[in-house]
N, CA and C atoms as a LAMMPS dump frame, in Angstrom:
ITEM: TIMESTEP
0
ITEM: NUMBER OF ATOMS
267
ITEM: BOX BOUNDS ff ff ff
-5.0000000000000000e+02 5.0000000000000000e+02
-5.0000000000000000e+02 5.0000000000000000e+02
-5.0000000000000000e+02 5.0000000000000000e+02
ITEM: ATOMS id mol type element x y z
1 1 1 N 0.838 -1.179 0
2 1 2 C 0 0 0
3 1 3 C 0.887 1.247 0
4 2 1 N 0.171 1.868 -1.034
5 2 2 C 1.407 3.441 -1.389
6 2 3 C 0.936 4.119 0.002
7 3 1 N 1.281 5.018 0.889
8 3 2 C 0.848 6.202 1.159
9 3 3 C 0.744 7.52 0.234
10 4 1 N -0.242 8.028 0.54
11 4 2 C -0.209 9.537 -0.209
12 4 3 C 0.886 10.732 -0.004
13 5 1 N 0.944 11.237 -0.579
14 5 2 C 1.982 12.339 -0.12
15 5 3 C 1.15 13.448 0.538
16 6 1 N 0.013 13.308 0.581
17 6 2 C -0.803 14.487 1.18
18 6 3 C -1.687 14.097 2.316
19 7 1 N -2.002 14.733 3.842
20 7 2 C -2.282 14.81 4.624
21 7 3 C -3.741 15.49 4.803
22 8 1 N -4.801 15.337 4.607
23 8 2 C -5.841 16.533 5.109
24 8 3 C -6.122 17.022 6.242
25 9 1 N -6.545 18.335 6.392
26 9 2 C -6.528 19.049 7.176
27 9 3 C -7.911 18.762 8.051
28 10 1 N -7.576 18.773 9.623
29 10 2 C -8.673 17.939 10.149
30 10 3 C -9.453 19.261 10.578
31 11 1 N -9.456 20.356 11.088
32 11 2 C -10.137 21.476 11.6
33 11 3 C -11.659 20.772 10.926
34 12 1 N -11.887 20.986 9.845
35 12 2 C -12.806 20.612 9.306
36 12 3 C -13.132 19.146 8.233
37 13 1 N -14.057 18.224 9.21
38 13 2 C -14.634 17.424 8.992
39 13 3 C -15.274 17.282 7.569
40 14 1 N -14.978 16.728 6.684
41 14 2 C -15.646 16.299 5.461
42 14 3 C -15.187 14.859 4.621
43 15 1 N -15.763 14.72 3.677
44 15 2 C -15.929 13.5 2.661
45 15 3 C -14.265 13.926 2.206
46 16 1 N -14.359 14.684 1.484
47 16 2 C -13.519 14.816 0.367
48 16 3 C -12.741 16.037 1.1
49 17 1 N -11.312 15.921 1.289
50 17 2 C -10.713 17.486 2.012
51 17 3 C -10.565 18.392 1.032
52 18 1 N -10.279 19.36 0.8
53 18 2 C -10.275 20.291 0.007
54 18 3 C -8.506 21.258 0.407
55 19 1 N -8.309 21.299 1.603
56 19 2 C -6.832 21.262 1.758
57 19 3 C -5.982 20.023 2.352
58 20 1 N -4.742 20.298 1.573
59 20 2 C -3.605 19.557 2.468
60 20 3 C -2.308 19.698 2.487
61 21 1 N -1.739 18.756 3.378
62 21 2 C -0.207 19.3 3.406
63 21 3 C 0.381 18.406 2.741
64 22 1 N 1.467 18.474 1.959
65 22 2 C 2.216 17.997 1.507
66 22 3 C 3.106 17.165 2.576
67 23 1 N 3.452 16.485 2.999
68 23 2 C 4.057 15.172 3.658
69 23 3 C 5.771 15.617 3.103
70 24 1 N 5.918 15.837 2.146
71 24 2 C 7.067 15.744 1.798
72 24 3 C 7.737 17.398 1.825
73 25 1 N 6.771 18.186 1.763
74 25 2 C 7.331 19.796 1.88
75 25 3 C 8.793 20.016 2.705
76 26 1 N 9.325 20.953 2.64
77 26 2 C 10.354 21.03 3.321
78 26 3 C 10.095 21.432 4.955
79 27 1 N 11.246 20.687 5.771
80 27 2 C 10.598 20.971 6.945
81 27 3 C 10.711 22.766 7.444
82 28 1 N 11.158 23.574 6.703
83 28 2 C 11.378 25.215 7.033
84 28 3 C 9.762 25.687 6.793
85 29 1 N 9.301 25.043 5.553
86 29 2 C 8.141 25.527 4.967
87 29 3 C 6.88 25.346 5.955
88 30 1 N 7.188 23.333 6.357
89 30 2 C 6.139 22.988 7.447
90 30 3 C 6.086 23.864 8.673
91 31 1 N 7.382 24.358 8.768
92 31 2 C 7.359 25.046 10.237
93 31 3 C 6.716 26.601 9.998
94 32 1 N 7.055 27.267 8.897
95 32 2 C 6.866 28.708 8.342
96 32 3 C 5.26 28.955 8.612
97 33 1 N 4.455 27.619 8.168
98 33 2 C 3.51 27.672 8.067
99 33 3 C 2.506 27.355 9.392
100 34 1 N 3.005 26.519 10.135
101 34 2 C 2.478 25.973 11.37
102 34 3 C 2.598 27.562 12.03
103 35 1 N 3.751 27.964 11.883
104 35 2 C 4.242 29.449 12.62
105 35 3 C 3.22 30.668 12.482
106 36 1 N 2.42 30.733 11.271
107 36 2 C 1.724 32.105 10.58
108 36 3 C 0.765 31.77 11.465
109 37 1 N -0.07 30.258 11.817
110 37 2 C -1.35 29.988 11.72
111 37 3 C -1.629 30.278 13.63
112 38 1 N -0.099 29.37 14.306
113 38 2 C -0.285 29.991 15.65
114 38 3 C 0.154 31.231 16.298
115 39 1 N 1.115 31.849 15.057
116 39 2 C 1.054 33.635 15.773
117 39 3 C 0.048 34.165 15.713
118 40 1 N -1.078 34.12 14.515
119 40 2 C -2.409 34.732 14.147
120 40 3 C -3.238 34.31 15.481
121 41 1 N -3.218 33.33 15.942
122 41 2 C -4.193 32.849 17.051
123 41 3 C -4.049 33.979 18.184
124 42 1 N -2.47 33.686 18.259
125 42 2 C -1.53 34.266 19.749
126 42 3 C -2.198 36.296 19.536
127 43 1 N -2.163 36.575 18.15
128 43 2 C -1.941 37.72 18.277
129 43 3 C -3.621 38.123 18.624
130 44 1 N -4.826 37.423 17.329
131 44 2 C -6.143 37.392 18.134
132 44 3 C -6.66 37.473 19.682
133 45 1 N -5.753 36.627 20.29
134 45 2 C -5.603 36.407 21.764
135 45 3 C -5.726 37.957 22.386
136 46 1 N -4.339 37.914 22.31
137 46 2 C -3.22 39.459 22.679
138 46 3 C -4.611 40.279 22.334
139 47 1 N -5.329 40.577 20.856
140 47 2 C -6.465 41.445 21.468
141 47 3 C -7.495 41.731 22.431
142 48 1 N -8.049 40.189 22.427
143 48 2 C -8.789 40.11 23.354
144 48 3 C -8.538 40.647 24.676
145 49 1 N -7.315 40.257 25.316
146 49 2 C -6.705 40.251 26.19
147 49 3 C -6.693 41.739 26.701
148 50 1 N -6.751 42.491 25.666
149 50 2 C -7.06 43.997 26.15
150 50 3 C -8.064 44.966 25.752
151 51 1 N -9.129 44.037 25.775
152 51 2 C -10.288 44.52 25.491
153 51 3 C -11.398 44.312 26.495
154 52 1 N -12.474 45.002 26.586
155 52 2 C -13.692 44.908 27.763
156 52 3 C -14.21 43.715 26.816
157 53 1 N -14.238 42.598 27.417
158 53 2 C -15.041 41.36 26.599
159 53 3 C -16.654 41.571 26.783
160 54 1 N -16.616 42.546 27.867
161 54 2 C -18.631 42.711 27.978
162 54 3 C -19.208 43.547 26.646
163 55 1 N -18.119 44.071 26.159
164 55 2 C -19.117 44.512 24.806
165 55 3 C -18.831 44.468 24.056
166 56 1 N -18.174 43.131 23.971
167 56 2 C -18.355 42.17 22.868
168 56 3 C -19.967 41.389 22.549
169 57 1 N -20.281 41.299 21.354
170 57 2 C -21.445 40.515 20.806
171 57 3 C -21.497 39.067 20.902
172 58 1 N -22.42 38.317 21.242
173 58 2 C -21.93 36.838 21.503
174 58 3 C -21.578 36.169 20.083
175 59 1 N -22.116 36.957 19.137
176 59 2 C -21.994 36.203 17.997
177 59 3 C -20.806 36.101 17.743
178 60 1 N -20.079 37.519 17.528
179 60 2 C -18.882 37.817 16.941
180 60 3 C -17.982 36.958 17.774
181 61 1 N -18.368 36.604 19.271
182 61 2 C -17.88 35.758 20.269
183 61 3 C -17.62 34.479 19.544
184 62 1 N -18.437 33.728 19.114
185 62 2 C -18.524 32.49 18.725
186 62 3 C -17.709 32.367 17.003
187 63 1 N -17.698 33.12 16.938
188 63 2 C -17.256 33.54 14.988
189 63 3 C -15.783 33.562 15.475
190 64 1 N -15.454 33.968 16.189
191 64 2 C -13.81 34.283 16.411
192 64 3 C -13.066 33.399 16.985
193 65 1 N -13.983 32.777 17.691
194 65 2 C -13.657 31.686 18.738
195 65 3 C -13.23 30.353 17.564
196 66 1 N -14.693 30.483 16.634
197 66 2 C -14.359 29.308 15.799
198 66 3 C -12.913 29.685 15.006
199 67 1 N -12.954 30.436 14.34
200 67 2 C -11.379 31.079 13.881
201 67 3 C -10.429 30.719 14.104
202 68 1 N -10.111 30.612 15.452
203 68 2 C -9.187 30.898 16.504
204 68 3 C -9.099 28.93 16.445
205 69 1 N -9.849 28.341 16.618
206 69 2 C -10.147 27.001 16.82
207 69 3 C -9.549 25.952 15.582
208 70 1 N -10.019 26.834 14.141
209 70 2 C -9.568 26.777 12.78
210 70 3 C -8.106 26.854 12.781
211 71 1 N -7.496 28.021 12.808
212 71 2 C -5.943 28.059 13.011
213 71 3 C -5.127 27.195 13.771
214 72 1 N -5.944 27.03 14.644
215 72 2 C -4.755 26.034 15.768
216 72 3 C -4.539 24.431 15.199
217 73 1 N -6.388 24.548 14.843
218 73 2 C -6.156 22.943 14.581
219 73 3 C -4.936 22.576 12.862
220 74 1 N -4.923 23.906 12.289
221 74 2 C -4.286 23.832 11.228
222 74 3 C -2.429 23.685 11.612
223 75 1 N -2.32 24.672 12.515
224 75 2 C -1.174 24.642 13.084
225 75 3 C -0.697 22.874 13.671
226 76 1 N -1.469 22.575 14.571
227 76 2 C -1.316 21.013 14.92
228 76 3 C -0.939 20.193 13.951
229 77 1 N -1.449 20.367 13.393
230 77 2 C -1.455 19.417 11.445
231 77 3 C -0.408 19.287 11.356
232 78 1 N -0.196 21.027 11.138
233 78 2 C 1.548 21.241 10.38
234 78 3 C 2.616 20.335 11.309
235 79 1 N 2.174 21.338 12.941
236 79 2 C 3.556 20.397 13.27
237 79 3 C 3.323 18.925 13.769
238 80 1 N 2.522 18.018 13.531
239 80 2 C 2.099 17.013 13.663
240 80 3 C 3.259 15.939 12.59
241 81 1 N 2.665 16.755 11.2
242 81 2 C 3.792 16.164 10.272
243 81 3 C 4.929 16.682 10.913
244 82 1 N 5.529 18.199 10.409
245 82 2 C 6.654 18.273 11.446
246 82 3 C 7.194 17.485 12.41
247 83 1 N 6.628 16.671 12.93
248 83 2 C 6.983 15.952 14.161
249 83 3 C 7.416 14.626 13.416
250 84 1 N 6.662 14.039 12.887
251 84 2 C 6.759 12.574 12.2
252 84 3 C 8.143 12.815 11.001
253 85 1 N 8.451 13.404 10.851
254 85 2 C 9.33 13.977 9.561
255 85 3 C 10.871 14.152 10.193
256 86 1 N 10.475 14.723 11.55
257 86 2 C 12.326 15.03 12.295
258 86 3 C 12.061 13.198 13.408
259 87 1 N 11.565 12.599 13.305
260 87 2 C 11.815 11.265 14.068
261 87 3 C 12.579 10.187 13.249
262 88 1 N 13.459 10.055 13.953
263 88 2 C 14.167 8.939 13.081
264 88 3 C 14.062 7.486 12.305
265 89 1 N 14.41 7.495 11.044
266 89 2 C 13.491 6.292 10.509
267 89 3 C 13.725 4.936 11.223
């Protein structure tokens, strides 16, 4: 049995994935990318963090939250492979 060279992205549940990672990418790239998806979280955070959360909207609450939920799980991915890729064969 071949493996694929491509990984789908689990954040979101479906039949058919529509993104993925390349398995074989370079590991600078896997990391470049794992890197964008959890600074964006960190920096979302960092707003919150200095903001009155009471007037915030619950919606926009739940919209950001999912976001925030989206990125990370994308980040995991990355360094998930990342991880399997620097272990020795």
């Amino acid at each position: 049995m071949i493996k694929s060279p491509y990984i789908p992205l689990t954040a979101i549940d479906c039949t058919i994935p529509a993104l993925l990672i390349d398995r074989n990418a370079p590991l600078d790239v896997l990391h470049a990318n794992a890197t964008a998806r959890v600074l964006a979280v960190t920096q979302l955070m960092e707003t919150f963090s200095s903001r009155e959360v009471q007037e915030a909207d619950a919606v926009d609450l739940k919209h950001l939250a999912a976001t925030a939920a989206v990125l990370l799980r994308d980040g995991c991915d990355l360094l998930n492979v990342l991880g399997w890729r620097l272990q020795p064969s």
